[in-house]
C-alpha positions as CSV (number, residue, x, y, z in Angstrom):
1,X,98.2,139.2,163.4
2,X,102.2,138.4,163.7
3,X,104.1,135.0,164.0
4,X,105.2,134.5,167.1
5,X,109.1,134.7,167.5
6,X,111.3,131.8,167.7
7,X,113.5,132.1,170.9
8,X,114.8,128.5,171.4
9,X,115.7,127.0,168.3
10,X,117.0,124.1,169.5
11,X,113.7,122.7,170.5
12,X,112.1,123.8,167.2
13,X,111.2,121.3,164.7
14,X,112.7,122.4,161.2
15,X,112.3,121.1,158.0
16,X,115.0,120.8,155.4
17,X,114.1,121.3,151.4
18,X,115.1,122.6,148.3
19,X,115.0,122.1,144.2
20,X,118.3,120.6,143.3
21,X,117.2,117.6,144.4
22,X,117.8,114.9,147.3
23,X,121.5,114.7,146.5
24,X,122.7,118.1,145.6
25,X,125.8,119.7,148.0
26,X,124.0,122.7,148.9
27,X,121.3,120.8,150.6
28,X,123.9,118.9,152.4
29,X,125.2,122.4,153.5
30,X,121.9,123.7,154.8
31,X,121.3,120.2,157.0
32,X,124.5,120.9,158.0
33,X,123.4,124.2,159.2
34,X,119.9,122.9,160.7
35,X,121.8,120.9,162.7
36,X,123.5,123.0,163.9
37,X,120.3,125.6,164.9
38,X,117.9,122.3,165.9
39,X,118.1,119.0,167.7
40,X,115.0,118.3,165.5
41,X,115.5,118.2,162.1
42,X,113.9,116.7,159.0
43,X,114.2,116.4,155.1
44,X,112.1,116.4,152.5
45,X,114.0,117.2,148.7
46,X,112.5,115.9,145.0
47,X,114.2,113.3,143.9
48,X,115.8,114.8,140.8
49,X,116.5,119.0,140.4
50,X,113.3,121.0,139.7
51,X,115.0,124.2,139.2
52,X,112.9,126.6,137.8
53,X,110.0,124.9,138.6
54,X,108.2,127.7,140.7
55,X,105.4,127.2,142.7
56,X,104.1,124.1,140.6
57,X,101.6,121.9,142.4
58,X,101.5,118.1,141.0
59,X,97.8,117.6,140.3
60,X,97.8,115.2,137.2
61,X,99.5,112.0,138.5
62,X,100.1,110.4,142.2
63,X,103.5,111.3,144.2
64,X,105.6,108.7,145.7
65,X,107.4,109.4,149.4
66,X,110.7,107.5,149.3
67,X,112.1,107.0,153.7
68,X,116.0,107.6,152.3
69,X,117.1,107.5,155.6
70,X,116.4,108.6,159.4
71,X,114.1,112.0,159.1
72,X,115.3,112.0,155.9
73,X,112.9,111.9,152.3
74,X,112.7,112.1,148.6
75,X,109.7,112.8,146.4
76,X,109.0,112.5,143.2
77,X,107.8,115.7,142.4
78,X,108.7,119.4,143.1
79,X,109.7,121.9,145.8
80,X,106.1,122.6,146.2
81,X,104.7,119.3,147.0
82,X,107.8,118.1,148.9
83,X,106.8,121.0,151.4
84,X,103.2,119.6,151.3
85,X,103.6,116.3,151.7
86,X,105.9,116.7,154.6
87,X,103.9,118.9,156.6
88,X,100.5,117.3,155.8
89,X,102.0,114.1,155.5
90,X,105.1,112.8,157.0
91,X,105.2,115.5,159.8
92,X,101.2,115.9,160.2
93,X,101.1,114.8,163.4
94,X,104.0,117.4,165.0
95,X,104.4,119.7,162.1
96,X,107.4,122.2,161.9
97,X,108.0,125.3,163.4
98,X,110.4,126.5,160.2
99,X,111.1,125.7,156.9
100,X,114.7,125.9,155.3
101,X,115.0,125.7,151.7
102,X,118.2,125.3,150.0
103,X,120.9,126.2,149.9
104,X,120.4,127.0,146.2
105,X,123.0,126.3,143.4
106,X,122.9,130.3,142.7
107,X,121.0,133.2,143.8
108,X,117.5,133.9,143.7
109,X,117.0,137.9,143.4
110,X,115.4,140.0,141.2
111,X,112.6,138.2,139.1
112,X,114.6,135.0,139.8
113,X,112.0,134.7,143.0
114,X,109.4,134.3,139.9
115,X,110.5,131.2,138.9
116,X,112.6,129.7,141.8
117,X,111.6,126.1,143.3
118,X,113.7,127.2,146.0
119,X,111.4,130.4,147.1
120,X,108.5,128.9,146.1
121,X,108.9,125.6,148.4
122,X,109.0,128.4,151.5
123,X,106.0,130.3,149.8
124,X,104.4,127.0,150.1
125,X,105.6,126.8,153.8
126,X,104.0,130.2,154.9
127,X,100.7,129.6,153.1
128,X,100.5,126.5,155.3
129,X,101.1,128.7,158.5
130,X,104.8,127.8,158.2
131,X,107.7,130.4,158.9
132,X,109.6,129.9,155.5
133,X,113.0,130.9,154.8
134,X,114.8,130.5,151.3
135,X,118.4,130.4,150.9
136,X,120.3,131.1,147.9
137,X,124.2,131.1,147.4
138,X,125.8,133.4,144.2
139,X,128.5,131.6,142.1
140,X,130.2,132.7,138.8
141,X,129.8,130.4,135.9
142,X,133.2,128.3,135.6
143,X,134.2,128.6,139.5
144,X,133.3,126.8,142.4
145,X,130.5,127.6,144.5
146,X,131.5,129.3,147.7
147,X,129.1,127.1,149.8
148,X,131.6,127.8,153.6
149,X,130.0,131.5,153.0
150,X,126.7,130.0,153.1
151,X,127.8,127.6,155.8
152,X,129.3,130.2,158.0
153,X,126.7,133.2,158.1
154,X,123.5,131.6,157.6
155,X,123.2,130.2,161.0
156,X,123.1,133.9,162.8
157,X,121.0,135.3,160.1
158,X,118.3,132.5,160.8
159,X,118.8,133.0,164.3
160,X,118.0,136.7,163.8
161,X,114.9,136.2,161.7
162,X,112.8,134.0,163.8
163,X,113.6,136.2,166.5
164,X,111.1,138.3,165.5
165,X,107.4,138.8,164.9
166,X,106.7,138.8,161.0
167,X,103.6,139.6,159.7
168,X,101.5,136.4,158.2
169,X,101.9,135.9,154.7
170,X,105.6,136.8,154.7
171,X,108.1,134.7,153.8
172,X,112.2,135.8,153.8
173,X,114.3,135.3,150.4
174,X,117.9,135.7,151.8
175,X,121.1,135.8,149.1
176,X,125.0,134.8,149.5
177,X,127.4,136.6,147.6
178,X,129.8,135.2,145.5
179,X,132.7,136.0,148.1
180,X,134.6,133.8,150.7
181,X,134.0,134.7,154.6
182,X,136.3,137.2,154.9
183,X,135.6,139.6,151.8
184,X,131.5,139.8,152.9
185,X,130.7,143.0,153.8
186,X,127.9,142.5,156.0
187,X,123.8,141.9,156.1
188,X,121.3,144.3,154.6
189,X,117.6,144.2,154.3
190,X,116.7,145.0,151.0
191,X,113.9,145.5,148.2
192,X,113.2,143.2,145.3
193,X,115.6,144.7,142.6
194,X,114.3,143.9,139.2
195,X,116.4,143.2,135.6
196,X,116.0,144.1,132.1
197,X,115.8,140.5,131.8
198,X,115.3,139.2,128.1
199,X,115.9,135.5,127.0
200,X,117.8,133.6,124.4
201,X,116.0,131.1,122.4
202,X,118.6,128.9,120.7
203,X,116.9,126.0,117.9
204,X,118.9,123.4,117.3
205,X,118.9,120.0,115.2
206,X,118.7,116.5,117.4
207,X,120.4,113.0,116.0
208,X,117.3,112.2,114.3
209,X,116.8,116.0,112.8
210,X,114.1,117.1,114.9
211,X,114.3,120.4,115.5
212,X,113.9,121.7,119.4
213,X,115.0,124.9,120.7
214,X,116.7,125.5,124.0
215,X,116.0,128.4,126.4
216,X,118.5,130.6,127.9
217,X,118.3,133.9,129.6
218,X,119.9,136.9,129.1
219,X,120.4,138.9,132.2
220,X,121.6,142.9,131.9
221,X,121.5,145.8,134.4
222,X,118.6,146.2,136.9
223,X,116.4,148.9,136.1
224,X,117.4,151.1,139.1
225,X,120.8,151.4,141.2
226,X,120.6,151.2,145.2
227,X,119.3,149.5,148.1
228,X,118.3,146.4,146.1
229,X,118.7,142.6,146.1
230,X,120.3,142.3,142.7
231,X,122.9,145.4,143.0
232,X,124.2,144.9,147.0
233,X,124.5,140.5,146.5
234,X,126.6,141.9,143.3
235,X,128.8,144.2,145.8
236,X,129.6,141.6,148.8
237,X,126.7,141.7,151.2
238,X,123.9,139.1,152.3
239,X,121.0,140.1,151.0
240,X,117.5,139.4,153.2
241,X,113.9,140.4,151.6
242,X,111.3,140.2,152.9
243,X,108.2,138.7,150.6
244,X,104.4,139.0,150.9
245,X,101.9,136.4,149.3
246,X,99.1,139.2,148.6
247,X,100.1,140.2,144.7
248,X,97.1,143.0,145.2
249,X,98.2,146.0,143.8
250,X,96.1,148.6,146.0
251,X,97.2,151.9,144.2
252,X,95.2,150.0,141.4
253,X,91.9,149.1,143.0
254,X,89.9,152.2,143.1
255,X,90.7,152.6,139.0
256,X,89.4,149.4,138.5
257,X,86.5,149.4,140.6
258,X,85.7,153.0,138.4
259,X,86.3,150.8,134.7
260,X,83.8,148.3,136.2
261,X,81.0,150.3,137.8
């Protein structure tokens, strides 16, 4: 069973969200680009940035919807339920036909796709029968982020990926290098690279000497060179992966079937 392709996106409804937050530039930069695609487009952000937040559902307390403007929406709560409320909710009686989330403040390869809001609000998309498309744009720590390269390619890369079948369950995690327009060296499809990734715990004192400690990562080479998300964003090109919500390791089945039997 396959999605069916997207040949007309101007008629499509699409949905606009991400984890920075309601006010953050890069999801001004990816309504920019809906509009662009759509005559139909909606938004749905958290309120405040839930980077990090992964695929968190908010089960303990109520969410509030806040109208912010026309087709336009904040909740109080993460990627994850902004993506459920709209299309359950707000949307549930025309829901969308493709969900955009980001553009994220910095990419979203490797074991980043772990952890990111920004993947796991169009995770939360496809298991709702949603295409779901994250976008992610690379930036070096002290420099601005290069949203025009986000701006100016993602519109024919979305345009490519709904114009095919994907299998269901899929969803596409698509990276912008850290370059302007002209120094990109093109698109490639690509595997899931994955880092030696450690982290760095710093403790610290607060003004009334509590201790509390303060997590921060520590990123080094990927395990393997090549045809991967992490290496080729590094080098210049736009990276596009495609994801699959069945974490089932097959090769491991039979083994465990035998340790149970």
């Amino acid at each position: 069973m396959f999605e069916t392709p997207i040949h007309d996106l101007k008629k499509a409804r699409v949905l606009v969200t991400n984890d920075d937050g309601i006010h953050a530039p890069g999801l001004r930069s990816l309504e920019q680009i809906a509009r662009g695609l759509s005559d139909d487009v909606w938004v749905c952000a958290p309120e405040i940035e839930q980077s990090a937040a992964s695929h968190s559902l908010t089960i303990a307390r109520p969410l509030r919807i806040r109208h912010v403007s026309e087709r336009r929406y904040a909740v109080d709560g993460g990627p994850t339920d902004c993506v459920l409320l709209a299309i359950e909710q707000v949307l549930s009686d025309h829901k969308p036909d493709l969900v955009l989330s980001g553009v994220n403040r910095g990419g979203n390869t490797g074991e980043d796709v772990t952890y990111s809001g920004t993947v796991a609000a169009a995770m939360e998309a496809t298991l709702l029968g949603r295409r779901g498309i994250a976008l992610s744009q690379e930036f070096a720590d002290g420099h601005p982020v290069k949203w025009a390269t986000a701006e100016h390619f993602a519109p024919d890369v979305i345009r490519r990926l709904v114009g095919f079948s994907w299998p269901v369950d899929t969803l596409m995690n698509v990276n912008f290098p850290d370059a302007v327009v002209g120094s990109v060296k093109g698109v490639r499809a690509v595997r899931q690279g994955r880092r030696k990734l450690g982290y760095r715990l710093e403790e610290r004192i607060d003004p009334r000497g509590r201790s509390y400690v303060w997590i921060g990562s520590s990123r080094q080479n990927p395990f393997f060179e090549g045809d991967n998300d992490i290496v080729l964003v590094q080098d210049g090109y736009i990276t596009v992966t495609p994801l699959f919500l069945d974490l089932t390791h097959d090769a491991s089945m039979a083994k465990v079937a035998e340790a149970l039997a």
